[in-house]
C-alpha positions as CSV (number, residue, x, y, z in Angstrom):
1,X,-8.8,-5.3,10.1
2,X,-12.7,-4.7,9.3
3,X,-12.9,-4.6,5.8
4,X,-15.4,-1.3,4.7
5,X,-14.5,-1.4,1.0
6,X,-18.0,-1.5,0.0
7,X,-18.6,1.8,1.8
8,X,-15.6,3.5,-0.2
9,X,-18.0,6.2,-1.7
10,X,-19.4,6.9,1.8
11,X,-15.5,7.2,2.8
12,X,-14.3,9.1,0.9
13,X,-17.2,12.0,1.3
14,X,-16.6,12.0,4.8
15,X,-12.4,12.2,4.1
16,X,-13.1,15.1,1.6
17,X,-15.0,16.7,4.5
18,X,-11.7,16.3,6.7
19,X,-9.7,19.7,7.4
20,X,-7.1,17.8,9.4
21,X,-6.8,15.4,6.4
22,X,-6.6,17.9,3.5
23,X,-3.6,19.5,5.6
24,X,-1.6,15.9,6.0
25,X,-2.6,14.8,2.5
26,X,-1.0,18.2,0.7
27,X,2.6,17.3,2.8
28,X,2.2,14.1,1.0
29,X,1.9,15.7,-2.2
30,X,4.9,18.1,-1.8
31,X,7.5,15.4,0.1
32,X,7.5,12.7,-1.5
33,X,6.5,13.3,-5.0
34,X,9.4,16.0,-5.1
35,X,11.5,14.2,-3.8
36,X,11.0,10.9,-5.7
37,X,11.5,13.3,-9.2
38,X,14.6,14.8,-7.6
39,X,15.9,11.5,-6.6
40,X,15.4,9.5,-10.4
41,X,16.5,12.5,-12.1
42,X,20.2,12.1,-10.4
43,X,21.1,8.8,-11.0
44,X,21.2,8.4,-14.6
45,X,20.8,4.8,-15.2
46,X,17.3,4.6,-13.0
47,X,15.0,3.5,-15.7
48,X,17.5,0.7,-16.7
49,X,17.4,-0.3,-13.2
50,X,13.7,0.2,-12.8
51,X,13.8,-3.1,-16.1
52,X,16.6,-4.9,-14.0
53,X,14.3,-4.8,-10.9
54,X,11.6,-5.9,-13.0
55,X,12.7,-8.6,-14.6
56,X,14.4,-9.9,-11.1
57,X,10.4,-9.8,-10.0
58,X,9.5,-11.4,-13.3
59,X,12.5,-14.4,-12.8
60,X,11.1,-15.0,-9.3
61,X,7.5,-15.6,-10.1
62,X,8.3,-17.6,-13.0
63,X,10.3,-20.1,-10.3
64,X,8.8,-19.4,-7.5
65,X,8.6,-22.6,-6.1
66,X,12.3,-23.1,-6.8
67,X,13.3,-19.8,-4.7
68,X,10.3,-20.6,-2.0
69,X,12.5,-23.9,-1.4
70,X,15.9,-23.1,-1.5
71,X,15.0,-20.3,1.3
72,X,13.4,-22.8,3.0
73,X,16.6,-25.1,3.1
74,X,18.7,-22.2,3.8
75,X,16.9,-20.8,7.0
76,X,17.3,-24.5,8.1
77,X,20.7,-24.7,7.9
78,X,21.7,-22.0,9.8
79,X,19.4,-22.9,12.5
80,X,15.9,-21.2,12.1
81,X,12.7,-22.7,11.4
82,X,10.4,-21.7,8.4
83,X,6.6,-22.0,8.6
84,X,4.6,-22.1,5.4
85,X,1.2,-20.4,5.8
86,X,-1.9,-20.8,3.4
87,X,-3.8,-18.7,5.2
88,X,-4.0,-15.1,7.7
89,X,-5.9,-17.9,10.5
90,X,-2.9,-20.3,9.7
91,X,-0.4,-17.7,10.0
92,X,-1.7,-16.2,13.1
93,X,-1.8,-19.2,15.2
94,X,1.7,-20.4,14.3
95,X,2.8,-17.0,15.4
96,X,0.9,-18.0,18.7
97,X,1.8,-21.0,19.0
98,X,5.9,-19.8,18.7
99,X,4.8,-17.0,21.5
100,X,3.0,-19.8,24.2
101,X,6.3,-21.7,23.9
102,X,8.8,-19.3,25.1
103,X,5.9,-17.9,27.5
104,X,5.7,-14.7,25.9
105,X,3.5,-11.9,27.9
106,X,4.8,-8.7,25.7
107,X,5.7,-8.7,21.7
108,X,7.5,-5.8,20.3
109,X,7.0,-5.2,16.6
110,X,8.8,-3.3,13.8
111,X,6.5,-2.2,10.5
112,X,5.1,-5.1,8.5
113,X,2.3,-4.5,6.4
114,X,1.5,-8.7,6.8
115,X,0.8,-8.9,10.3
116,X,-1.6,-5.3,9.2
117,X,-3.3,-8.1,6.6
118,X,-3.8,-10.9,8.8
119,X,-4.7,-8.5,11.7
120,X,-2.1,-9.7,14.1
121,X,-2.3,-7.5,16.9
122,X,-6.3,-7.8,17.8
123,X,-5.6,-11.4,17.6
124,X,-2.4,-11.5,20.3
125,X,-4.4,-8.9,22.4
126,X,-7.2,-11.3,23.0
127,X,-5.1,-14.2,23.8
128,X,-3.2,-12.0,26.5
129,X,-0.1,-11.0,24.7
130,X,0.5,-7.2,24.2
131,X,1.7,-6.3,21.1
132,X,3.5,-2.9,20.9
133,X,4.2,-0.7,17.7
134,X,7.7,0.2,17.8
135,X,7.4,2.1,13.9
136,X,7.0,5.9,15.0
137,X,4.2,5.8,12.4
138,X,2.6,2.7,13.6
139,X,2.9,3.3,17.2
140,X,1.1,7.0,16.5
141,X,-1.8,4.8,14.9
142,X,-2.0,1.7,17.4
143,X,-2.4,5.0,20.2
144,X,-4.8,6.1,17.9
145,X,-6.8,3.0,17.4
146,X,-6.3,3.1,13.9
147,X,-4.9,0.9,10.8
148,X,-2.6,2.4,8.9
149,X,-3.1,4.9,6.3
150,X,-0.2,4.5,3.9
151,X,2.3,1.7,3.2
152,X,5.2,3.8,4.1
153,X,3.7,6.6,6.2
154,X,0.9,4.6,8.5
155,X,0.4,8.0,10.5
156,X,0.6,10.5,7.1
157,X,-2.9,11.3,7.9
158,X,-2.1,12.8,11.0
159,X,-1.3,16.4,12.0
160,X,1.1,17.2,14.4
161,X,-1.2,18.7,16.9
162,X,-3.3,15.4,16.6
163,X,-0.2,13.9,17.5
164,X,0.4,15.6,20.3
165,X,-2.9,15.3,21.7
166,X,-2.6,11.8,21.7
167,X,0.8,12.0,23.6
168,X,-0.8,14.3,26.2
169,X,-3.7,12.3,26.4
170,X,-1.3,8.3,26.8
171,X,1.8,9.3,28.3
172,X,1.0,10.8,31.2
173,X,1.3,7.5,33.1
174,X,4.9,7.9,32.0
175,X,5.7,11.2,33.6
176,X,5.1,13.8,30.1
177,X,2.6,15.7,32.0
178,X,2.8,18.7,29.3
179,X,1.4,19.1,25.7
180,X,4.6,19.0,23.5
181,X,4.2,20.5,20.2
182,X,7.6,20.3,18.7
183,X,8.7,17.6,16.5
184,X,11.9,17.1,18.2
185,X,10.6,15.9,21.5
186,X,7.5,14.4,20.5
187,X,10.0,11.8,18.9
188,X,12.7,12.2,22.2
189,X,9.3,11.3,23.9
190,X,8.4,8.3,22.2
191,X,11.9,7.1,22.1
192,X,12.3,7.0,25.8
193,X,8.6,6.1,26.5
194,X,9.3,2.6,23.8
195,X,12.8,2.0,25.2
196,X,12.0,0.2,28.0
197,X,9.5,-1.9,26.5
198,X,12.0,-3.0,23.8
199,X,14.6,-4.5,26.8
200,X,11.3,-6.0,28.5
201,X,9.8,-8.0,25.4
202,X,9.7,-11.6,24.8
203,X,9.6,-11.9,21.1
204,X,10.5,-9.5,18.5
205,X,8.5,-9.1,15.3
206,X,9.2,-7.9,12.5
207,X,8.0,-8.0,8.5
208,X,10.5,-8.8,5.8
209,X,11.4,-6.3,2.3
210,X,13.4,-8.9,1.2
211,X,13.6,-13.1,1.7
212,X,17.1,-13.9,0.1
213,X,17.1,-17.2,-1.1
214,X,20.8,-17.4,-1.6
215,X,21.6,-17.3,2.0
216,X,18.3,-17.3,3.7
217,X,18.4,-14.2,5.7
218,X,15.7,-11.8,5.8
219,X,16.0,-8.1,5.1
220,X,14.6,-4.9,7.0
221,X,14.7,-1.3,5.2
222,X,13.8,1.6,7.6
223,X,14.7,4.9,8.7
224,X,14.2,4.1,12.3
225,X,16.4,1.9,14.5
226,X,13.3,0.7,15.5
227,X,13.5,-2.5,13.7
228,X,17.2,-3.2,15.1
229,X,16.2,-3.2,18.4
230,X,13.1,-5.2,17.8
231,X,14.7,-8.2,16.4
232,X,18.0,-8.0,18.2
233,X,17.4,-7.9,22.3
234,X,14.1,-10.0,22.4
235,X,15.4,-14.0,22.8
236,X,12.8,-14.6,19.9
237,X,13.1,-13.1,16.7
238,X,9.5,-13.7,14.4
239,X,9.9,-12.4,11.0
240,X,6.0,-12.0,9.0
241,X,7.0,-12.1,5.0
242,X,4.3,-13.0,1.7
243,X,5.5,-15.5,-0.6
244,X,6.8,-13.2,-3.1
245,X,9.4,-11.2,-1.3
246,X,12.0,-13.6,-2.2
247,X,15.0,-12.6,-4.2
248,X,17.2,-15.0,-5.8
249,X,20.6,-13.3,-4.7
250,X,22.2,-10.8,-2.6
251,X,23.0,-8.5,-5.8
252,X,19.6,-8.8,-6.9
253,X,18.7,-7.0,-3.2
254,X,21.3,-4.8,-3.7
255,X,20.1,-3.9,-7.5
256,X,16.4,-3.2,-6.6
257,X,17.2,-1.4,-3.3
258,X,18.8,1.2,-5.6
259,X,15.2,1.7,-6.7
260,X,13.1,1.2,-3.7
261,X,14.6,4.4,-1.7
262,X,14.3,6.6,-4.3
263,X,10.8,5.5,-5.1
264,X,9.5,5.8,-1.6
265,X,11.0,8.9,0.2
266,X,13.4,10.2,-2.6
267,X,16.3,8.8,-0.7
268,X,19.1,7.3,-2.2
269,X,19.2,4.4,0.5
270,X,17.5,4.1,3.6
271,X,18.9,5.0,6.8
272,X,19.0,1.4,8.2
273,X,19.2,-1.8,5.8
274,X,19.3,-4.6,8.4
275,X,20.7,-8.4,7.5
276,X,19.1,-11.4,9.8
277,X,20.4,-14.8,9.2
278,X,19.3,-17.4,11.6
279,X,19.4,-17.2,15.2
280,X,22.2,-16.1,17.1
281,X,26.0,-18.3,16.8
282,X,27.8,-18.5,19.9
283,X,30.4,-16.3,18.6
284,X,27.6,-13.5,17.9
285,X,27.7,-10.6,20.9
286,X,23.8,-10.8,20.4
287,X,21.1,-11.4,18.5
288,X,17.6,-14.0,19.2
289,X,18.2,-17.4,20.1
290,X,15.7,-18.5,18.1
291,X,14.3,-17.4,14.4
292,X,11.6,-18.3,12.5
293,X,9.8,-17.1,9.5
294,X,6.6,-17.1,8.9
295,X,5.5,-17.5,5.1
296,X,1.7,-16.9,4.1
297,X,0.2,-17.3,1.0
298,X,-3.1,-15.2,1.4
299,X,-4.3,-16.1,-1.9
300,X,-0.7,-14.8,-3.8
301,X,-0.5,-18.8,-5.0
302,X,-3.4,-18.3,-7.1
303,X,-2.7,-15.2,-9.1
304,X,0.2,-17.0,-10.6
305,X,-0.4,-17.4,-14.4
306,X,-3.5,-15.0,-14.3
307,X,-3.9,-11.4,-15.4
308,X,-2.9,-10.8,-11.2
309,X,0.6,-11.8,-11.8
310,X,2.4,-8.5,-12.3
311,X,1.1,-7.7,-8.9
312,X,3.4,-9.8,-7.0
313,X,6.4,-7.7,-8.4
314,X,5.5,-5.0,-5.9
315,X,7.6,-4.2,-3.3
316,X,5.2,-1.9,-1.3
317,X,7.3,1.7,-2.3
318,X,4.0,3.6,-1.8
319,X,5.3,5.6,-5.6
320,X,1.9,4.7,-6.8
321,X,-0.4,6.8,-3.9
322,X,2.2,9.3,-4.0
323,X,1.3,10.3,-7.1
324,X,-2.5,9.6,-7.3
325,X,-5.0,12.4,-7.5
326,X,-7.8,10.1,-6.3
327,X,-5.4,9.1,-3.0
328,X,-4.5,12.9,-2.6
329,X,-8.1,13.3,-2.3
330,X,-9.6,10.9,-0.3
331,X,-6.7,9.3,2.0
332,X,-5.7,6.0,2.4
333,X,-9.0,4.4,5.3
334,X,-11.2,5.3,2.1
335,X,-10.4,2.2,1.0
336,X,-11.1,0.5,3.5
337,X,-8.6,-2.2,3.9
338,X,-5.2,-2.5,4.3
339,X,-4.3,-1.4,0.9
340,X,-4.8,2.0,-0.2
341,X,-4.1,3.7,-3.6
342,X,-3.6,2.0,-6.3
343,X,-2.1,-0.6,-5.3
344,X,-4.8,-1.4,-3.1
345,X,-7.2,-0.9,-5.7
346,X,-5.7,-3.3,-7.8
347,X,-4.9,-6.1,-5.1
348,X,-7.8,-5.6,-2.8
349,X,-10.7,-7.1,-5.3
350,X,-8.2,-10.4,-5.1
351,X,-8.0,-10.0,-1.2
352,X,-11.6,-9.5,0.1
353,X,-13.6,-10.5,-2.7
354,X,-14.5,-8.2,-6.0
355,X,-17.8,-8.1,-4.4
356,X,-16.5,-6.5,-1.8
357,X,-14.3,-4.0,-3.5
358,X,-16.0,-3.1,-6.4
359,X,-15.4,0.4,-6.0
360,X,-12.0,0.4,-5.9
361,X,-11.0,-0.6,-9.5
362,X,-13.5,3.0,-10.3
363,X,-11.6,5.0,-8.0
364,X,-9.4,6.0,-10.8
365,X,-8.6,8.6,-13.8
366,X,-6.3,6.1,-15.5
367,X,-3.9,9.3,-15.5
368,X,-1.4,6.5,-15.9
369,X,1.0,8.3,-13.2
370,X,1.1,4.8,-11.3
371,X,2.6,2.8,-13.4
372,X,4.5,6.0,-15.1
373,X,6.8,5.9,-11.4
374,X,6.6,2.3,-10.1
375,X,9.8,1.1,-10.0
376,X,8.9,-1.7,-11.1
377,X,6.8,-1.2,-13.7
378,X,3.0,-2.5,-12.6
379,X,0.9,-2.0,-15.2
380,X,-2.2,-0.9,-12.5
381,X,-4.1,1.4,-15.1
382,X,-4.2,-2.7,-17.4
383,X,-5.6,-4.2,-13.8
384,X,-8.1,-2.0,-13.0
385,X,-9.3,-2.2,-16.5
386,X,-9.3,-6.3,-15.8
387,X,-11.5,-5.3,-12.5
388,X,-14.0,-3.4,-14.2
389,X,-14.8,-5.9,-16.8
390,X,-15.0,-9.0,-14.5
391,X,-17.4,-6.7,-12.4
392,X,-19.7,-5.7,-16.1
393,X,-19.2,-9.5,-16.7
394,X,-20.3,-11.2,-13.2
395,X,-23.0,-8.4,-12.9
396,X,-21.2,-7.2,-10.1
397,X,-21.9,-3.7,-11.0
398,X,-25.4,-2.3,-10.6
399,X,-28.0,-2.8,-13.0
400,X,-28.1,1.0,-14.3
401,X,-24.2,1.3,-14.6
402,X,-24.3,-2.2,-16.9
403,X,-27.1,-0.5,-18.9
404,X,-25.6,2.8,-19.3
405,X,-22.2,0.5,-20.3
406,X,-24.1,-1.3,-22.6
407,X,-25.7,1.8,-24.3
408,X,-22.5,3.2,-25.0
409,X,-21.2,0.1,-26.5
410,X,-24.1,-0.2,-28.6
411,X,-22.9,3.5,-30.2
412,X,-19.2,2.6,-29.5
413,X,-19.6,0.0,-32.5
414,X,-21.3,2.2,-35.0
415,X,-19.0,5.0,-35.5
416,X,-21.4,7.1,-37.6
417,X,-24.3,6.9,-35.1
418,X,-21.7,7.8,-32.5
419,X,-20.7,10.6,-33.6
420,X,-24.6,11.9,-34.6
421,X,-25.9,11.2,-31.1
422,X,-22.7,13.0,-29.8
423,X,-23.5,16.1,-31.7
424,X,-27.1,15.6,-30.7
425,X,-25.9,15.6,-26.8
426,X,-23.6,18.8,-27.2
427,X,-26.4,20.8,-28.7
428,X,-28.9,19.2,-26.0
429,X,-26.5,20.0,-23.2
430,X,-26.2,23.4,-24.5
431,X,-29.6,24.5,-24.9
432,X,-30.0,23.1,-21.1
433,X,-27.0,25.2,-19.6
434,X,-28.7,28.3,-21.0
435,X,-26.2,31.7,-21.2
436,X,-24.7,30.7,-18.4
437,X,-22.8,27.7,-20.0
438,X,-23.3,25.3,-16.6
439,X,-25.5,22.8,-15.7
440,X,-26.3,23.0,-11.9
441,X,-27.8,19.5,-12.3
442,X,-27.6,16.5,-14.7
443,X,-29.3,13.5,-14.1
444,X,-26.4,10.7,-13.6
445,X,-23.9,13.4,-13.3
446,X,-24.8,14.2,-9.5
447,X,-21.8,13.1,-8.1
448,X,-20.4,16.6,-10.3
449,X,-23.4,18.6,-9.6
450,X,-23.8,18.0,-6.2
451,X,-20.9,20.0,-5.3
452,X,-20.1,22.2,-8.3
453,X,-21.5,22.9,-11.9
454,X,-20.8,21.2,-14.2
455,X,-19.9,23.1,-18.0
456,X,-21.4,23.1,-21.0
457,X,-19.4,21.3,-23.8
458,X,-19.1,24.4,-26.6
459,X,-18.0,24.4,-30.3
460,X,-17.3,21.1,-32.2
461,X,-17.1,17.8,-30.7
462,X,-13.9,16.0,-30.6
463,X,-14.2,14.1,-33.8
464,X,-15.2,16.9,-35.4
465,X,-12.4,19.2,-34.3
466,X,-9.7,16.2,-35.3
467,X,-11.1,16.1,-38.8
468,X,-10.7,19.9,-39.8
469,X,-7.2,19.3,-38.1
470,X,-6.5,16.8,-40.4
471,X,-7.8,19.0,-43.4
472,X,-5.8,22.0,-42.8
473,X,-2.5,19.5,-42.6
474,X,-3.7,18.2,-46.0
């Protein structure tokens, strides 16, 4: 995927600009977010299991190695091959390399955000395999020509008659001949168009929630039976994982399972929770005759033991852009990689370079809400603090933010000149808004003023106000 990071400010004016968008992005805001409060507020012991989940993460990352290898020897034994990635290149051409062997001409593929991050299907399209999107979501998008825009929802950004524009416009080969509009059989339509292909493919891909190192399977959460299908009827089964989805045992899947669901669609469990241990037995009815996993790094290796290590505990809910104004506003392509929201303004400076996405780690009101509903408890608001100063400190930033930083500091550490040059600016700022108490342009302040005015502080400043509080309560 082209990164466009740097261009997040140029992103997200165009997004805000976007009808179609601000009518997907408000069904974000009213699905999921109500039904993630609905779904913590019924199970009573949900924050204790949001600190079991947690320290499961934690216990992983402290032994990673340990649970890396023990996988490892478990996938062996029970007949599947592991293949340990450093990097997206490395990771894509062992993927290739498994496809050449069993002659592979079609791929189908269930949701993985991995294969999104080392850009998997460009690559197999150029070396004459066709990959096809079997997700609902995904396969809207790969029509589309576009990545996704959400970790959960890959097509949230689209409307339904976009949708069915893009139906009309690459199924009539098929036979739909007709501009369906509802929801229904726009799905029956996909279904039937994708179940041939699923009998037809070679090799079945699919991403990984869980790596469990106590018995080596890997573990698919959907609401599809997409995913089923994909790594059950093709001969070769190839599942994409990061290093950190292991989990030490099956109850620890079961434990933070209890939380993922509710976290991402307000669902107490997922429709489908899907097992895969090793290729198929000859006692098995089906199943792939042979599985492999592929295991990349990407750069996780080297946030271990940093300020980057409370990252790794994610397990890619999509809570976090749920509930962020700045994602509600802009979308999830503002961001310009595969990431979006929070999350992906925390991780993607570690990703593509802090150079790259310096924006991101701005993109945000520290409101807090992120880390208030992860469910398992990412302290992003601490991370993209961590961003901002490396950015100040490596002179990342440009040269009038770091001045404008530096002035403040200088007043930050004199408490009584701070608070005399903040009365000075509310007087100032009043006698420039006039009668009408707004300013219709300040200088450094035009991203406000270009759109709306901005108003006049009035009365007492802050410090001001908090010391006559603490007078009249003696």
């Amino acid at each position: 995927m082209q990164v466009t990071s740097r261009k997040f400010k140029e992103n997200s004016h165009k997004a805000m600009q976007d009808e179609n968008l601000r009518a997907a992005l408000g069904r974000v805001k009213q699905g999921f977010t109500t039904a993630r409060s609905v779904a913590a507020s019924e199970l009573p012991e949900f924050e204790d299991l949001r600190d079991k989940a947690r320290d499961i993460k934690d216990e992983v990352l402290e032994n990673l190695d340990y649970y890396l290898e023990y996988f490892d020897e478990k996938v062996t034994a029970s007949g599947g091959h592991v293949h340990w990635c450093s990097s997206a290149k490395d990771a894509r051409e062992a993927i290739l390399k498994i496809c050449r062997d069993v002659d592979a001409k079609t791929v189908t593929k269930g949701k993985s955000m991995i294969t999104e991050e080392i850009a998997l299907n460009k690559f197999l399209a150029s070396e004459g395999i066709e990959p096809i999107e079997t997700d609902l979501g995904e396969y809207i998008i790969q029509l589309a020509d576009e990545p996704p825009s959400h970790i959960i929802g890959p097509a949230v950004h689209k409307t339904k008659e976009q949708v069915t524009e893009l139906f009309y416009e690459h199924h009539q080969q098929y036979g739909y001949t007709e501009r369906e509009e509802d929801p229904e059989k726009l799905v029956g339509e996909a279904r039937a168009v994708l179940r041939h292909k699923y009998v037809t493919a070679d090799v079945g891909i699919t991403g990984a929630n869980f790596l469990v190192a106590e018995t080596g399977s890997t573990v698919i959460v959907t609401n599809e039976g997409n995913g089923d299908l994909t790594q059950s009827l093709p001969k070769t089964h190839i599942v994409v994982a990061s290093l950190e989805k292991v989990i030490p045992t099956l109850e620890d899947v079961s434990t933070v399972m209890r939380v993922l669901a509710r976290s991402a669609t307000g669902q107490e469990m997922s429709v489908y929770t899907t097992f895969s241990t090793g290729p198929k037995r000859d006692d098995d009815i089906d199943g792939p005759e042979n599985f492999h996993v592929i295991l990349l790094d990407g750069g996780r290796s080297e946030m271990i033991g940093t300020e980057l290590q409370e990252l790794l505990r994610c397990i890619r809910c999509g809570a976090c852009m749920n509930h962020c104004p700045v994602y509600h506003a802009v979308g999830g392509h503002s961001y310009g990689w595969v990431y979006p929201g929070p999350i992906g303004a925390a991780i993607n400076p570690q990703m593509v370079g802090l150079e790259e996405a310096r924006h991101l780690p701005n993109a945000s009101t520290f409101c807090g809400r992120c880390e208030e509903v992860c469910p398992v408890r990412i302290p992003l608001p601490k991370i993209l603090r961590h961003w901002r100063e490396e950015a100040f400190e490596k002179q990342i930033a440009p040269k009038p933010e770091r001045w404008g930083i530096e002035l403040w500091g200088f007043f930050a550490k004199r408490p009584a000149l701070y608070r005399l040059a903040t009365r000075a600016a509310v007087k100032l700022l009043s006698l420039m808004a006039g009668k009408k108490g707004r300013l219709k342009s300040l200088p450094f302040g035009k991203g406000w003023t270009s759109v709306r005015d901005l108003p006049a502080p009035q009365g007492a400043t802050f410090m001001e106000q908090w010391q006559k509080k603490q007078k009249r309560e003696g």
